[in-house]
C-alpha positions in Angstrom: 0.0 0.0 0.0 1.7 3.7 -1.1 1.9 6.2 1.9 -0.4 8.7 1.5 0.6 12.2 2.0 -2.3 13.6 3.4 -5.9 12.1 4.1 -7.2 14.2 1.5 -6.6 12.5 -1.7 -8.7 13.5 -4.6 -10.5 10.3 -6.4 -8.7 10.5 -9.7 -5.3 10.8 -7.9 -5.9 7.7 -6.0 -7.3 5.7 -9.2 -4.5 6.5 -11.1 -1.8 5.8 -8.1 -3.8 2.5 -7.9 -3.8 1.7 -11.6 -0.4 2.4 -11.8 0.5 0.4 -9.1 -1.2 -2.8 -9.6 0.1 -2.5 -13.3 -3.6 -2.0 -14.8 -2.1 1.3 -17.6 -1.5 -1.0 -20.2 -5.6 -2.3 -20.1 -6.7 1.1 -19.3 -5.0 2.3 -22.7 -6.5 -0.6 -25.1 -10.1 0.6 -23.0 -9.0 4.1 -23.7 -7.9 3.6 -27.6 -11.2 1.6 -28.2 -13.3 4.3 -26.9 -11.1 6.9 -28.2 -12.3 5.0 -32.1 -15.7 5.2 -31.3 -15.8 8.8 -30.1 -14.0 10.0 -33.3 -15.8 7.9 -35.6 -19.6 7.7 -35.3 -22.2 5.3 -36.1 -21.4 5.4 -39.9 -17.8 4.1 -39.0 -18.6 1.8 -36.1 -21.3 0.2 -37.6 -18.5 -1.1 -39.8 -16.1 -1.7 -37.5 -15.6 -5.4 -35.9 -12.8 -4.8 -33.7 -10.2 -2.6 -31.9 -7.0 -3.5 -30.5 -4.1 -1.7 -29.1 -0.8 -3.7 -29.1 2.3 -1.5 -28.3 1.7 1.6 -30.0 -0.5 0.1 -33.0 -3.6 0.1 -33.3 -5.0 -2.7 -34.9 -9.0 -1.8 -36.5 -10.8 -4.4 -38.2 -13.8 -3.3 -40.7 -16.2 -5.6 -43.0 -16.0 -2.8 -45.6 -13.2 -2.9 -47.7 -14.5 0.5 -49.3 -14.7 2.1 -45.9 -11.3 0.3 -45.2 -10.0 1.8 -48.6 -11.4 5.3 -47.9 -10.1 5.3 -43.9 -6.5 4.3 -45.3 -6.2 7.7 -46.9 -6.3 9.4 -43.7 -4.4 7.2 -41.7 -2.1 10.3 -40.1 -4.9 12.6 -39.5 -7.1 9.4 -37.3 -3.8 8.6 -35.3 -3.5 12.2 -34.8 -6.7 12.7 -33.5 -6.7 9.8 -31.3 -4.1 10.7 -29.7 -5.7 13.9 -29.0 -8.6 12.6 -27.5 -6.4 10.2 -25.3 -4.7 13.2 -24.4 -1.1 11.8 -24.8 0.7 9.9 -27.8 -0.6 6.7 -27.5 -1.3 5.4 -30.5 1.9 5.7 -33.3 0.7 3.4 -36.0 -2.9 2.2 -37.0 -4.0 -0.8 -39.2 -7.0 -1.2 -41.2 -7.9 -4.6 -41.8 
């Protein structure tokens, strides 16, 4: 258990010395990055979409469009980029369509 500086700890301080201590980031982040994709993209994109998986640094997207998958491709720098802003933090440094 970390030694707490003062009683007075506010809740996200103590969920993130608690995630970071049991090791839990690494979930968070694939929790994050998947909700992250779904923010950004709406229902036109997620309806499409089959699966999302972070695996260091690369985000792995599947779709059952190849169209959408064709047209998402283009912009492949410009989704990372705004992913990572939504996460707040470069999380994400390469993304596959599949």
């Amino acid at each position: 258990m970390a030694k707490r500086n003062n009683d007075h700890m506010a809740l996200g301080e103590a969920l993130s010395e608690f995630i970071k201590e049991n090791k839990l980031q690494k979930g968070m982040d694939k929790v994050d990055a998947r909700e992250a994709w779904t923010n950004l993209m709406g229902n036109g994109v997620n309806n499409y979409t089959t699966s999302v998986e972070l695996k260091n640094e690369t985000l792995y997207v599947s779709l059952s469009s190849s169209v959408l998958r064709e047209e998402l491709s283009l912009g492949k720098s410009k989704i990372i980029t705004m992913i990572n802003e939504e996460l707040g933090r470069e999380l994400v440094k390469k993304l596959i369509l599949r």
